[in-house]
Structure formats: structure tokens, C-alpha cells
N, C-alpha and C positions, 0 to 999 in steps of 0.2 A: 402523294405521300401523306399518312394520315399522321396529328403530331402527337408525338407521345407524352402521357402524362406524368407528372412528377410522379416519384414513390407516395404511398402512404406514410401516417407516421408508423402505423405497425411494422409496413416495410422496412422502414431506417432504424426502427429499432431492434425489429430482429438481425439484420445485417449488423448493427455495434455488437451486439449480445453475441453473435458466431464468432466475432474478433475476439474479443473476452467476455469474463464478465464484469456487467456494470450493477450499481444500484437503482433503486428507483431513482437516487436526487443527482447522479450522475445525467441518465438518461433523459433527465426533465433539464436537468441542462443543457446536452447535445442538441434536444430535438426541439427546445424553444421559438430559433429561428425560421425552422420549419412549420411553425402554427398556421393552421389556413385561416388567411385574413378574411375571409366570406363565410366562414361560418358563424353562426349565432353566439355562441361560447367556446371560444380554441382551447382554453386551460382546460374549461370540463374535456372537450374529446382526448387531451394529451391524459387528463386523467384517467377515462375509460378504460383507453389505448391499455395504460400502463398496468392499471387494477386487473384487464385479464391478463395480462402475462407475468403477473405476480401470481394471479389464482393457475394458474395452467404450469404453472413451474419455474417458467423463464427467467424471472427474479428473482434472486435467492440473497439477500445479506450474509447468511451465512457462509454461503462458498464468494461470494465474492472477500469475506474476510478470508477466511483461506487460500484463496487464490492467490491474493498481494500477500499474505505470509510467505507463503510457500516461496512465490515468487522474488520479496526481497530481503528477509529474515538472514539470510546466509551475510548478507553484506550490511549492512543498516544494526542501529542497536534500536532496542524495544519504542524509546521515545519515537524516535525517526518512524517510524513504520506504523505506531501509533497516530500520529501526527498526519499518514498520508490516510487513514483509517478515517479518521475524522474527516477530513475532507471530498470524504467518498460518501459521508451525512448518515452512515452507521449508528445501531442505536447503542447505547450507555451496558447495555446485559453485553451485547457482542465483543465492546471494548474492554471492560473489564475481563472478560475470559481471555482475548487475544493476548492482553496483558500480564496475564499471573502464567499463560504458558509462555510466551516471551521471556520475562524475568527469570523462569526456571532456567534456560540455557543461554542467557544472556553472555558469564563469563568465555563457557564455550566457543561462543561465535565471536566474540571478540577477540578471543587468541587464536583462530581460525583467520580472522582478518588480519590481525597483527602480522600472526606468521607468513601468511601467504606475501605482504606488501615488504614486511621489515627481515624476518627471521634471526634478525638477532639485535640483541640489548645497545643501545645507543653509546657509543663512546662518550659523548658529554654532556653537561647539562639543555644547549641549543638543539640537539639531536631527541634529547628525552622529550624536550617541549614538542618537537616536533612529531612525532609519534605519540604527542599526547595528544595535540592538536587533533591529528588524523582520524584517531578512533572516536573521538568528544564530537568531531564533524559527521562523523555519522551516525550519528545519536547513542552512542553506550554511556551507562550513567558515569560518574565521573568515580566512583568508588572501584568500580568493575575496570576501569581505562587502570587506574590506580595498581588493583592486582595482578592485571595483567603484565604491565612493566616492572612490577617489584619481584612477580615470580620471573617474569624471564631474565631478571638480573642475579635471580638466585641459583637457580638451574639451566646451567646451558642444553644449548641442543641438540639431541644426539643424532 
């Protein structure tokens, strides 16, 4: 039985990349452990690796920012989603855009959240904390968490 060789790092990388998508500072994360210890320079090949599949398409900053919007926008307020943005090592142009379209529907998705978990206005001050808590937990600004419980104390639901 002849033994088979570990993947490449292109292998494991295309394989993460078919799961979703990732960044370049993601993927140099993932695939660090995997650096082959006998080669002359392992960062340069994780380099090479990655620079063609940035030039060849496979990397994209851009849809990976879209992706996690798309992905967690509906639940999460702009900070929160921001915050997982940056940690995915995105640049400063992408965060800024992700963030002024964010803020545009920011109130939305948060009385989107509120309704779907609360649907209606808190009997007492313990209860309002607590549905203030909930939304502020998942990062909407606190002025928006604000509106959201002041409108639905004003207009109930039909």
C-alpha cells in the first residue's frame, strides 16, 4: 500500500474556500499549522499559495464582506457584525461602506429582532431592561435599541 501524502496548502485552501468564503488573514490563519517544516521558507510558499488565488479570483474581501452581511445582518446590529468584519482582517475602504449600509437599516433590523423575540412592549421597568439588554447584546447602537422600545410603547401591534 503506497502512503498517501498530506494535501497541499492550495488543496486546504481551496477546500476552506468551497465551505465559504474566507480572507486572505483568515486563511493564513487556518493554514499556518500546516506549513511544511522542510521547506526553505514556509511563509513565503503560504504566501505564493495565497497571492494566486487572490489573482485567479478565489479571494475576494469584497464578497467575503457580503457574505457575513448577508449572512448575519438580519440578527446582529451594525457594531456586532462590524466587529466580526474586522476580525476577518478586512480593509478600512470595505468597513467603512459595510458600515454606512448597515446604519441605513439598522432601526429596521432591530424592530425585526425585537419583534420576532418580544412582540410586544414590556409590562415594567425589569422587563424594558431586559429587552434593552437583548438588542444592546447584539450590537444595535443604543439610540436605535432606544427607538425601537419607545415606538413600540407608542403603537401597539396589529
Amino acid at each position: 500500500m503506497i502512503p498517501s501524502r498530506p494535501p497541499s496548502l492550495k488543496a486546504r485552501a481551496l477546500r476552506l474556500l468551497a465551505q465559504r468564503e474566507h480572507s486572505r488573514v483568515e486563511l493564513e490563519r487556518k493554514l499556518a499549522p500546516y506549513l511544511p517544516e522542510d521547506a526553505p521558507d514556509p511563509a513565503a510558499a503560504l504566501a505564493r499559495v495565497l497571492d494566486e488565488l487572490v489573482s485567479k479570483g478565489f479571494i475576494s474581501e469584497a464578497r467575503v464582506a457580503e457574505s457575513l452581511i448577508h449572512r448575519r445582518a438580519g440578527r446582529l446590529g451594525t457594531s456586532r457584525v462590524l466587529q466580526e468584519l474586522r476580525g476577518k482582517g478586512l480593509d478600512e475602504d470595505l468597513l467603512a461602506d459595510a458600515a454606512s449600509r448597515l446604519r441605513a437599516t439598522e432601526f429596521e433590523r432591530a424592530r425585526e429582532v425585537w419583534c420576532k423575540k418580544f412582540g410586544a412592549p414590556a409590562e415594567d421597568a425589569a422587563g424594558r431592561a431586559k429587552q434593552m439588554r437583548f438588542l444592546a447584546a447584539r450590537g444595535f447602537e443604543a439610540e436605535v435599541v432606544r427607538r425601537v422600545l419607545r415606538d413600540a410603547d407608542v403603537s401597539p401591534e396589529e
